[in-house]
N, C-alpha and C positions, 0 to 999 in steps of 0.2 A: 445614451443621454437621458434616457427619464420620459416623461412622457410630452417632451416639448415638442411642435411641429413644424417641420419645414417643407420646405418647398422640394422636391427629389426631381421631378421631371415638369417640364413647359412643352407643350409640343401643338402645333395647330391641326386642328381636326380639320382634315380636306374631304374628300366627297368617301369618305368610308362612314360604315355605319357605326351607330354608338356606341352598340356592344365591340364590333371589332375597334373601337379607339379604346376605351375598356381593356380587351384581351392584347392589346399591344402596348401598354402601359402598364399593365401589369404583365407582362413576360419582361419588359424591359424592368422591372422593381426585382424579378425572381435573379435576373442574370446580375444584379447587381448586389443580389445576397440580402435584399428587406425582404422583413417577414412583414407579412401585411395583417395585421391584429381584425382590424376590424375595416372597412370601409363607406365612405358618408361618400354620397356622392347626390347634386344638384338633383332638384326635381323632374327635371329633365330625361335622368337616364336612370329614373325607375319604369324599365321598361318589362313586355314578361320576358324578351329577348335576354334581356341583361339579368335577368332575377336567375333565369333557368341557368344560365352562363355561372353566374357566379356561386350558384348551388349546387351546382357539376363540380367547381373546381373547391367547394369544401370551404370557401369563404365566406366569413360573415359580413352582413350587413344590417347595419340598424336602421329603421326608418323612421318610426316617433319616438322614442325612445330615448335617441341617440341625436336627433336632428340637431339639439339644443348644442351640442359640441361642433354644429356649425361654424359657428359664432366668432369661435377663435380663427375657424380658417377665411373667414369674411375681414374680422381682425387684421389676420396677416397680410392680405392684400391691400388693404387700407394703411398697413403701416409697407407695403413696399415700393406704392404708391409715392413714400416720403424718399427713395430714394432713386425712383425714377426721375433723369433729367429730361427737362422740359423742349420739348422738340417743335418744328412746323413742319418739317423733311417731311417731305410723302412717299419715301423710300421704306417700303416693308422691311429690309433687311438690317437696316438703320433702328427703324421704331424695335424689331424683334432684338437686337443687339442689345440697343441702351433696355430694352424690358428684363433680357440675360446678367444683365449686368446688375438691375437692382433686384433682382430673387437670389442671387448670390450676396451681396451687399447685406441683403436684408437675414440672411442665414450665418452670414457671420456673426452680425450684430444679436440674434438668437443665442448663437452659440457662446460666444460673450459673455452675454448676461446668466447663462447657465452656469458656466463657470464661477458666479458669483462676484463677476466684477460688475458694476453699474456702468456702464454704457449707454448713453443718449444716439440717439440716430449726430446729430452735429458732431458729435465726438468721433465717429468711425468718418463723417465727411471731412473733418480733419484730417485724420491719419493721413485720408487715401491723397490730399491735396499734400501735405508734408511729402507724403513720398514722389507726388509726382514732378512736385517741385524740384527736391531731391536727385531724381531720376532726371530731369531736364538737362538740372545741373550738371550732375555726370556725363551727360552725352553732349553736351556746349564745352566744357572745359576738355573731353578728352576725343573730340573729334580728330 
């Protein structure tokens, strides 16, 4: 695709350490066949754990240099934000769903506009309501 960025994995960090959330996010990118260029990661998990980690396995990392292409992936959540729907549910499974549901939403709409079609986030919330409408209909008329 070029050098557009999306979202590849979501995963919640449970009582493992940084570096191993790190080495299992990136074995999970290897088995999925991305090369990983370079890697930005929060200030958080410039650790020397993770430094020596990822200097072992031959990966780059930028750290001022490179911070400023932050930016865009602050961007991205800010725009997938637009297509998470609005919850009160205090069901994790729930909140994590509809979360899956707009990092996918939002990677289409990427992919989209790559393509060189102009897409608005309203326009893929179209679509998705056409077809579900669509979809209803189908399963109301052929019960």
């Amino acid at each position: 695709m070029g050098d557009e960025k999306l979202t590849v994995a979501v995963t919640p960090v449970n009582n493992e350490s940084k570096v191993e959330h790190v080495r299992r996010l990136l074995s999970k990118l290897f088995e999925l066949g991305i090369k990983v260029k370079i890697l930005l990661l929060g200030s958080g998990y410039y650790t020397v754990d993770i430094i020596n980690y990822l200097n072992a396995k031959g990966i780059n990392k930028a750290i001022r240099r490179m911070f400023r292409k932050r930016f865009a992936i602050e961007t991205s959540y800010r725009m997938i934000n637009q297509f998470l729907p609005k919850t009160t549910s205090k069901l994790y499974s729930l909140r994590k769903l509809y979360f899956y549901l707009a990092v996918l939403l939002y990677n289409i709409w990427v992919f989209m506009n790559y393509k060189r079609e102009k897409v608005t986030v309203q326009y893929v919330k179209f679509l998705l309501m056409v077809e579900a409408l669509i979809s209803n209909m189908y399963v109301t008329i052929f019960r």
